[in-house]
N, C-alpha and C positions, 0 to 999 in steps of 0.2 A: 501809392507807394510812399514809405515813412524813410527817407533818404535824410539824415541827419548831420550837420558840419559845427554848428553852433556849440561852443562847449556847455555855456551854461546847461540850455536844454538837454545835451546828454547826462550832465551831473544827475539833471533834477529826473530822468529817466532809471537812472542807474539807482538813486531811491526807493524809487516805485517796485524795481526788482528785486530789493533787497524784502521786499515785503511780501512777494510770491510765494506759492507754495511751489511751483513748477515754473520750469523754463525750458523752452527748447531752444536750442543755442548751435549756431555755425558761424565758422571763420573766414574770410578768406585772407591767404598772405600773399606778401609782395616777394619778390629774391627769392622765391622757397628753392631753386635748384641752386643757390649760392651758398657761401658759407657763412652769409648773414642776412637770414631770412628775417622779416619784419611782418607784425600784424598789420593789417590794412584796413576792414574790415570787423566788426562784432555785427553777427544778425542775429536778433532775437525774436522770439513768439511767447507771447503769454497768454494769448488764451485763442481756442478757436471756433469764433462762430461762422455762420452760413458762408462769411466770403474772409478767408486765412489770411489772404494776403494783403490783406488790409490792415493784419493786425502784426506786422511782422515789421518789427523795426532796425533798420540798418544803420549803425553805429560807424563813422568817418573813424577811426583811432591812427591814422597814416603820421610818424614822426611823432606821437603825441602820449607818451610814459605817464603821463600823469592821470591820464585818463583810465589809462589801460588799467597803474596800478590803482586806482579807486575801485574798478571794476572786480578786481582780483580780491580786494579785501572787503566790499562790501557785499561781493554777490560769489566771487568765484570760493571765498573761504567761509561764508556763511553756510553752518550744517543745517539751518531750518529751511533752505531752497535747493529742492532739487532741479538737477541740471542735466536737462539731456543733451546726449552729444551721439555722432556716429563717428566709432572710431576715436573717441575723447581720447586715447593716447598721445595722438598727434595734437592735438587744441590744446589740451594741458602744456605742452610745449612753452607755449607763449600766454596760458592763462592760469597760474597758481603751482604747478607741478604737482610733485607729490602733497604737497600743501592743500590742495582743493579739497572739501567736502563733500558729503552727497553727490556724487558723479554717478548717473546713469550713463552706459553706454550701450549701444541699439546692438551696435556688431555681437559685443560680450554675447549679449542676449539670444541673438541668430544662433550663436555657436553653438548654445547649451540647448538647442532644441535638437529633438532625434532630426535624422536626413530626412526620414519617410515620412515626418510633418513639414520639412522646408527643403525640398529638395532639388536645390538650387547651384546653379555652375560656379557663383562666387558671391559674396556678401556682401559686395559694395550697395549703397546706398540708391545709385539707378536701378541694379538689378529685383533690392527688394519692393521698392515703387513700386517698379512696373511690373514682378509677379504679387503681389500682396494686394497692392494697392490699385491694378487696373489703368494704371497712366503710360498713356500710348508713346511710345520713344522719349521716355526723359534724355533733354538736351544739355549735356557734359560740358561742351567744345567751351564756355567759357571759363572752365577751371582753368584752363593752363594760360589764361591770356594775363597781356601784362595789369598783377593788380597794384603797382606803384603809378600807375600813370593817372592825372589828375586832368581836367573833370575824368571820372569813367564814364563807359558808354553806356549808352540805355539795354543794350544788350547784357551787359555786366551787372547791371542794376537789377535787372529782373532774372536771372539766374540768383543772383545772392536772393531776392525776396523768396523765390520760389522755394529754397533750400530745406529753409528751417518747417516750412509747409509742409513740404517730404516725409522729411523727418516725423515731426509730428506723427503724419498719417500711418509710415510703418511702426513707431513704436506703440501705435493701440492694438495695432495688428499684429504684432509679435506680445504685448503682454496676454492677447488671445491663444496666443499658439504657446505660451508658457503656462498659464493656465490650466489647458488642454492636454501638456505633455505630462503635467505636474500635480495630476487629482489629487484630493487629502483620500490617503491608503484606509482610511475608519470607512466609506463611503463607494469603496471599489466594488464590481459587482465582479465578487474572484472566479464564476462559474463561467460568465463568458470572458474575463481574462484570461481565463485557464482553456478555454476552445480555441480559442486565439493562438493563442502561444503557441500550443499543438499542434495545429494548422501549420503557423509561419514554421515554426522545426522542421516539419516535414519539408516545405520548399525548401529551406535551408538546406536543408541535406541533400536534396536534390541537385539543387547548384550549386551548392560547393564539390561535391563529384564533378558535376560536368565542367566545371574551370579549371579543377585540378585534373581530368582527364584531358581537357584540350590544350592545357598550359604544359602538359610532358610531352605532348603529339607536337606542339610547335616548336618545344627546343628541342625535338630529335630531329623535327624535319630541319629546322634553320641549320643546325649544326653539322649535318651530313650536306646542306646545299650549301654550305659557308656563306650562309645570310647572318648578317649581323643585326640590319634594319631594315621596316619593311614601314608603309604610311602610318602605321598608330603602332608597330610598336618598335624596341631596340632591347638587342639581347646583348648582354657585358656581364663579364667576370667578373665576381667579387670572391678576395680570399681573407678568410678570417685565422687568425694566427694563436693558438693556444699556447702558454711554454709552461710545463711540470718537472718537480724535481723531486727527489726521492728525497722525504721526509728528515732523513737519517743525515743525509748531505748537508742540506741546508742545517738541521740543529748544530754539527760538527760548524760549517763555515762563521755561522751566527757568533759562535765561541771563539772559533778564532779572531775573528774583527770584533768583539766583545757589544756586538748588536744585540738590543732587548727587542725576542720580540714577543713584547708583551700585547699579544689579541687575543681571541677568540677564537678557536674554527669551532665548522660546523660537522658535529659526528653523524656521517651518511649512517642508513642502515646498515651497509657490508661493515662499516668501521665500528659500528656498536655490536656487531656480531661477534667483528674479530677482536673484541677489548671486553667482552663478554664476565670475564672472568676480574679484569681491576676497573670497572666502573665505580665498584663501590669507593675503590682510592683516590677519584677525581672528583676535586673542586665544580659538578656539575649545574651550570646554567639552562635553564628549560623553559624555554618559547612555547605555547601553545596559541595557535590561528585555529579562528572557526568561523564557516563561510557556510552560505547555506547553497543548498543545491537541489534542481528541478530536477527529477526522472520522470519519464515518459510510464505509464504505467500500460500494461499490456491488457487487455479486454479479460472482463474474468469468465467467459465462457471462452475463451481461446487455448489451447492446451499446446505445449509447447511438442512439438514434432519433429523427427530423424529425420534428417534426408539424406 
């Protein structure tokens, strides 16, 4: 373990990162439930062979601005090092803000994968380990312990080493599964894309029927048993409020209180029907959306039939 207090030593580390192509990168703070939390903590990983955690260096930065901002400006604002983070919104806190460069972030990445390649109860950083990654119970308990307090424990020490290791491991495994969701469209094979689709449609339709048949069967029956809540689910009112006025009113009122109101609306069809005859006298604005759209095609020996 690369446990660091020395500052020169961190300068002349904090160099060496400045010359990376990558970095994997975690924090931990001291106060975070305060309303002045402080970094504690920089762990870093720069490269990783056979044994990770050997090569993961854990930065003291506890009370010490100077370091931190060398950090910020040689490596956190440097665009030719990319810097991964999980969750980087929170890290950027206390490492460059919107100021930082090249920020990878692992969460971001989770998110923009479909469900039915990561489909997972929440995104944190244990959960993807240990489904991605195969690591039997990643141990949490020391995030929340005190990290202001000095020496830290050895327990504290190897949760920070372990971290940025983590990381590492799920962001190969998630730029796998980006990858994977993400083909170049020149290279798709559209025949079995296109069996596919068809297939999921059909389920689809299938179950969205049956949730929305069992979703009317459960508020008719809660609501005549005057069940409000039951173990997974709770049924509540929501009323949504619409208010209209007759066109005519509002232009009259508008003139009275000498309101411009100079917008836009949008001419429904029933309103282009019934103005049918002075469109041509309107100043007309015209929007055109084009979207494309899948139909299911019906078998060409199937002939469509009465019943």
């Amino acid at each position: 373990m690369q446990y660091f207090i020395d500052s020169e030593t961190i300068f002349s580390l904090i160099e060496q990162y400045a010359q990376a192509e990558i970095l994997w990168i975690d924090t931990e703070v001291a106060d975070f439930k305060s309303r002045n939390p402080k970094l504690s903590l920089i762990q870093v990983l720069t490269k990783f062979p056979d044994n990770p955690q050997e090569n993961v260096s854990i930065l003291d930065v506890l009370d010490r601005p100077k370091i931190i901002d060398v950090f910020i400006n040689k490596v956190m604002l440097n665009p030719l090092v990319e810097k991964v983070f999980h969750n980087a919104k929170y890290d950027l806190k206390f490492l460059g803000k919107a100021k930082a460069e090249n920020v990878t972030c692992t969460l971001e990445i989770a998110k923009s994968i479909p469900y039915y390649l990561l489909p997972l109860p929440d995104l944190t950083l244990k959960t993807l380990a240990e489904s991605l990654c195969n690591i039997v119970a990643v141990d949490k308990s020391q995030q929340v312990s005190d990290w202001g307090q000095r020496p830290l424990t050895a327990p504290q020490l190897t949760y920070a080493n372990l971290d940025p290791v983590y990381l590492y491991m799920v962001h190969q495994k998630l730029l796998q599964l980006e990858l994977l969701s993400n083909p170049d469209p020149k290279t798709e094979n559209v025949t079995v894309l296109a069996e596919r689709y068809v297939k999921i449609k059909h389920q689809l339709q299938i179950i969205e029927s049956e949730c929305s048949h069992f979703e009317a069967r459960l508020k008719a029956a809660m609501q005549a048993q005057n069940i409000l809540e039951t173990v997974s689910l709770k049924m509540s009112s929501v009323e949504r409020h619409t208010f209209k006025v007759d066109f005519n009113q509002l232009s009259e009122v508008a003139n009275q209180n000498n309101l411009q109101l100079d917008f836009p609306i949008t001419l429904t069809q029933k309103l282009q029907k019934e103005l049918s005859e002075i469109l041509e006298q309107l100043n007309l604005e015209e929007e055109v959306f084009s979207s494309l759209r899948l139909t299911v095609k019906q078998p060409e020996n199937e002939e469509d039939e009465d019943f």
